[in-house]
Each structure stands twice: as C-alpha cells, then as structure tokens.
C-alpha positions in Angstrom: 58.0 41.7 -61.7 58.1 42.4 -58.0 55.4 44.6 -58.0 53.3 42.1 -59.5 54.7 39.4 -57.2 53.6 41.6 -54.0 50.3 42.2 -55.6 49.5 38.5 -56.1 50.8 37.9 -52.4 48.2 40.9 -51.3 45.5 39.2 -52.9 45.8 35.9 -52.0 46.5 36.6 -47.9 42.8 39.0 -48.3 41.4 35.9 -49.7 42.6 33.9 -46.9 41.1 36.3 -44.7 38.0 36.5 -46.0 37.7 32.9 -46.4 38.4 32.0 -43.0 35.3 32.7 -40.8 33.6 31.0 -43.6 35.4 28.0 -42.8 35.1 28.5 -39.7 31.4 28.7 -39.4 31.4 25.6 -41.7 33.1 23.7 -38.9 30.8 21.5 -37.2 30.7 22.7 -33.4 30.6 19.9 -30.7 27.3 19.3 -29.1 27.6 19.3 -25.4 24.1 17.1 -24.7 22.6 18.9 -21.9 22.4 16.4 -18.6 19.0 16.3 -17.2 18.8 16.5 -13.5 17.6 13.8 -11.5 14.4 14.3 -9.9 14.0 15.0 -6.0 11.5 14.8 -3.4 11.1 18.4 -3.4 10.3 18.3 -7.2 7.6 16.3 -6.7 6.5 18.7 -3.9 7.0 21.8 -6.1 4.7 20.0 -8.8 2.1 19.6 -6.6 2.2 22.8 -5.4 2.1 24.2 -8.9 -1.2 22.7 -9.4 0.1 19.5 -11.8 -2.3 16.5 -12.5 -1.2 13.4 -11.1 -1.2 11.6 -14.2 1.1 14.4 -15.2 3.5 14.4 -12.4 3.3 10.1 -12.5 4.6 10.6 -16.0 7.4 12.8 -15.6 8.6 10.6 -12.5 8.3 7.3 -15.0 10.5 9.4 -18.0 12.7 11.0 -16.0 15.7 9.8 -14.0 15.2 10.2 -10.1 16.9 9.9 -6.6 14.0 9.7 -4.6 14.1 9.5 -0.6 11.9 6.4 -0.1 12.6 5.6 3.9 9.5 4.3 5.5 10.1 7.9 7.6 10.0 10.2 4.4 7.1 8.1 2.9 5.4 9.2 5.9 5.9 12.6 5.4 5.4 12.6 2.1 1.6 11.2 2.6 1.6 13.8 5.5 2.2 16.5 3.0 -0.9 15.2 0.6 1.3 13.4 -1.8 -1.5 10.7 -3.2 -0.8 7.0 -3.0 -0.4 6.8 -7.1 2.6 9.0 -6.9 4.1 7.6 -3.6 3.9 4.3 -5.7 5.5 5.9 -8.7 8.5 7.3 -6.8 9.2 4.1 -5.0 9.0 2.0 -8.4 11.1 4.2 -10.2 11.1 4.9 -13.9 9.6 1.6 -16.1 13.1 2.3 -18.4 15.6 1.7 -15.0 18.5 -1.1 -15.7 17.3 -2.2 -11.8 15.2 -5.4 -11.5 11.9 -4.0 -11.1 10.0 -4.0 -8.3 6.9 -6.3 -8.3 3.9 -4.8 -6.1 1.1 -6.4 -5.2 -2.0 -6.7 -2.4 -1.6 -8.7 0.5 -4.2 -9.4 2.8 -2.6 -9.2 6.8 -5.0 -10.8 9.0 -5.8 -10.0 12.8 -3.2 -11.1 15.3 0.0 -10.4 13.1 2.9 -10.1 14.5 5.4 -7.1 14.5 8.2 -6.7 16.3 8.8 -3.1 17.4 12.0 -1.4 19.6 11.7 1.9 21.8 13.4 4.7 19.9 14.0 6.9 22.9 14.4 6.1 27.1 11.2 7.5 28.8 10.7 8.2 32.6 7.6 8.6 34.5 9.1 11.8 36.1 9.2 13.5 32.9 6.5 12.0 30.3 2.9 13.1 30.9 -0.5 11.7 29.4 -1.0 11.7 25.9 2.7 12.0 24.8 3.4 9.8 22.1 5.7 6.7 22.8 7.9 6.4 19.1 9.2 2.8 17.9 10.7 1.3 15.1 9.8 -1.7 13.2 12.3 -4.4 13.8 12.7 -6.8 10.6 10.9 -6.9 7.4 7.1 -8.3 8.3 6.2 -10.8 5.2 2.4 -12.1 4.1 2.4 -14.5 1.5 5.9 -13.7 0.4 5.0 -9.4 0.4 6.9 -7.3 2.6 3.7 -5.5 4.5 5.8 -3.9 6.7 9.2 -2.8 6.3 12.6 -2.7 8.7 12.7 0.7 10.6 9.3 1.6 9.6 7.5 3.9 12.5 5.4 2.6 15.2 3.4 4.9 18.2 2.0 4.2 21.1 0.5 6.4 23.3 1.3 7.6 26.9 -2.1 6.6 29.5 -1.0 6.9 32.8 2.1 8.5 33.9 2.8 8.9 38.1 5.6 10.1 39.6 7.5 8.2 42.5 6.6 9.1 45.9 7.4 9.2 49.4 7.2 6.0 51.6 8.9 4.1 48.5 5.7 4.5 46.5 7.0 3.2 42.6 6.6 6.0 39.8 4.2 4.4 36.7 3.9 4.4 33.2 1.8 2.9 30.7 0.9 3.2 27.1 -1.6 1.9 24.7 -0.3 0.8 20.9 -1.3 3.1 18.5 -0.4 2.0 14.8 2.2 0.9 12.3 3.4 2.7 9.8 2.8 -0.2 6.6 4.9 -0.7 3.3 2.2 1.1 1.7 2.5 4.4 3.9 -0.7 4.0 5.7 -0.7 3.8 9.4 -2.1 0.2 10.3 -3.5 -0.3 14.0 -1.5 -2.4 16.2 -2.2 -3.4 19.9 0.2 -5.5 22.5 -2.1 -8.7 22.9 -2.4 -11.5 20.5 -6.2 -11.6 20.4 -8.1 -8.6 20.7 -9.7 -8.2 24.6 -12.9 -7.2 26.1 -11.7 -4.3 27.8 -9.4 -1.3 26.3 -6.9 -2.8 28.7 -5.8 -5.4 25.6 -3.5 -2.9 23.9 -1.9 -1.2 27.1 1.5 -2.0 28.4 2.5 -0.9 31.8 5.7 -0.5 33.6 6.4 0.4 37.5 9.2 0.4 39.0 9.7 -2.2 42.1 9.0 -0.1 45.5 11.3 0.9 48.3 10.6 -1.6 51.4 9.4 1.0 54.1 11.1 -0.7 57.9 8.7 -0.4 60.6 10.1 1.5 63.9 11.6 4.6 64.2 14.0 4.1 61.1 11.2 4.0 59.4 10.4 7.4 59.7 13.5 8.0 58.3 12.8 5.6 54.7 9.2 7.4 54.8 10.8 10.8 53.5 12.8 8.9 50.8 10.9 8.4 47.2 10.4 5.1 45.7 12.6 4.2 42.4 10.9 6.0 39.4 9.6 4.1 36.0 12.6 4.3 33.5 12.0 2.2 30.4 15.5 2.5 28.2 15.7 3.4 24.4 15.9 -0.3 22.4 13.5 -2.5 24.4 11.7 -4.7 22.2 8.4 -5.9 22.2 5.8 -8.0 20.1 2.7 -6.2 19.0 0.2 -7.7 17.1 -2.0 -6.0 13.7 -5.4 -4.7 14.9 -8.6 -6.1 12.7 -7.6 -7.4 9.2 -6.3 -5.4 6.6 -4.8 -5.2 3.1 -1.5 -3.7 2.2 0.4 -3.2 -0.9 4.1 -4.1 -0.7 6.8 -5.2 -2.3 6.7 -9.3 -3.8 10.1 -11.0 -2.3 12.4 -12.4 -5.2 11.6 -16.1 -4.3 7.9 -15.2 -4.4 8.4 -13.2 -7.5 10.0 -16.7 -9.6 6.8 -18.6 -8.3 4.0 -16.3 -9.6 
C-alpha cells in the first residue's frame, strides 16, 4: 500500500511539472504599449535630409505628437535651413488631433506705413562698429492687422551699420548711423522696414543717426590743451526703442486673435 501511495504521489508531482509551463505560457502576458516619442525640430531636419516629400513629412507632423521650437528666432532658422513654408506651418499648428484650441491662420494684408515697435538688442559704439555690421532688434509687442498677429513679440529686426566715425581730437563727436533693414513676420519671411512713416525721396528716409554732443574747444592757450583731448564717442545702449514703419505693402499669414476668431 505504501509503495503504491509513493507511486501515485510520483506521478501526480511529474504531472504538475509538466503541466506548468503550459500554464504558464497560457497566461496572458501584460502588453507594455510602446510610447511614441514626440517629434523635434531636428526630426524634421533629419527628414528632409533623408530626401522625404513634404506631403510625407506634413503628415507625420499632423499624426504624430510633437514639441516643436516655434520662437520667431528658430522659425528663422528653420527657413534658413530650407525648411518650406508648408512644413513651417505644419509644425507651428500642431497635429489636427491636439486637445489645444486650434490655431486659426489666415492672410492679412499690412499696408505701407505700419508701425512696429523695435528695441536694440546689444549697446553699440562708434569706436568699435564698422560699416556694414548688422544692428540686431527685437520686435516689441505683438503687431495686429485686421485682428491677425503679422508680427510677433521678440521677433527679429536688422538694420544695417552706414556710417561709423570714431571721435577725434579738438572734441570732434564720434558717429553712427544705420539704415532699417527688415522684420522678421509671423510667417517667417523677412518684411522690409524703414524709420520714416512715409517713404522719402532720398535713401536718407530709412537711416537713423546718432553723434555724440562735442567737446567745447576754449580759445587761448588752454585751448591748446582741450585740442589734444577726443570728443565723447557715439554709444547707443542695448534696449532703446524706436518706431519703424513696414516698407511697400505686403501680405502675411498669421495667427487670427480669439476675439477675431468668434467674429468670422
């Protein structure tokens, strides 16, 4: 009886063992659902670069979550780097599925004269800057047409150095001027900009110039003494502001403002 009892224990713990992996392999395993990584700059780059049609690449950016770098600097770039304007528009929109409010685009028309608000980004001296350096700005506040943001807050403006002269002896002022350049609009396009309301005859219209207020020279022998000092150099300090005004009408894509949106 006990041999039979250790038999029937034998061949129930084999079954067990046999049966196990079975049951294990019946088991249903938990499906870790792979996270899809959100789509860079760089991606978009790297698409390009790999010879991707833009309706391809505009598709993948639609389906695909994103974390796209969309300053007014990095759009810029981005159109410096060949990126065309139907993918620019497709990375700042965002994918069609988003739980963000979308973003209504649409033309506006910006007419000659408009006015922009810029701020020097860096302090420039007519010791150091020579002509032909470029003079970088910043775009104030937001710039709306017809209730679309044509150009946005912190976009990039240039100007252009012209004339750049040292001070002198005798209390001669240094000089500096520049001539606007563009602005940077919503759209990524650089828009033409000048410093005069209405466009002028000569190319003087878009030039600002700044000299510094000369050194008195006395007459007599003391001044033979002021005539070996220099006059006060043209410093112009990082943050002024100044008004500069849209060259020639134009048309820019931008982003509809909220009220604007409710009314169309």
């Amino acid at each position: 009886m006990r041999k039979a009892l250790c038999l029937f224990l034998i061949f129930v713990l084999c079954n067990l063992c046999i049966a196990s992996p079975v049951l294990k392999a019946q088991q249903p395993a938990h499906e870790t659902k792979p996270t899809s990584a959100e789509l860079t700059n760089q991606d978009v780059l790297d698409m390009i670069k790999s010879g991707l049609a833009t309706e391809v690449i505009v598709a993948k950016i639609k389906s695909s979550p994103s974390k796209f770098d969309t300053s007014p600097a990095t759009l810029a770039e981005l159109k410096t780097a060949g990126v065309n304007d139907s993918i620019v528009m497709a990375m700042v929109t965002g994918r069609e599925h988003t739980e963000a409010a979308p973003v209504t685009l649409a033309d506006a028309k910006v007419p000659d004269g408009t006015e922009i608000e810029i701020q020097l980004q860096n302090t420039l001296s007519g010791q150091e800057a020579k002509v032909g350096d470029v003079v970088d700005f910043t775009v104030v506040r937001d710039v709306e047409v017809n209730g679309v943001v044509v150009f946005q807050r912190d976009a990039p403006a240039r100007a252009k150095v012209t004339t750049s002269k040292k001070a002198g002896r005798w209390g001669k002022a240094g000089k500096l001027e520049w001539a606007m350049q563009d602005i940077q609009g919503a759209d990524g396009n650089r828009i033409p900009a000048r410093f005069t309301k209405r466009e002028l005859g000569d190319s003087k219209g878009g030039t600002v110039a700044v000299a510094a207020v000369a050194t008195t020279v006395l007459l007599g022998p003391l001044g033979l003494l002021w005539g070996l000092k220099k006059g006060k150099p043209a410093i112009i300090p990082a943050g002024n502001r100044y008004s500069v005004f849209v060259h020639g009408d134009t048309t820019i894509k931008g982003k509809v403002t909220a009220n604007a949106a409710n009314t169309r």
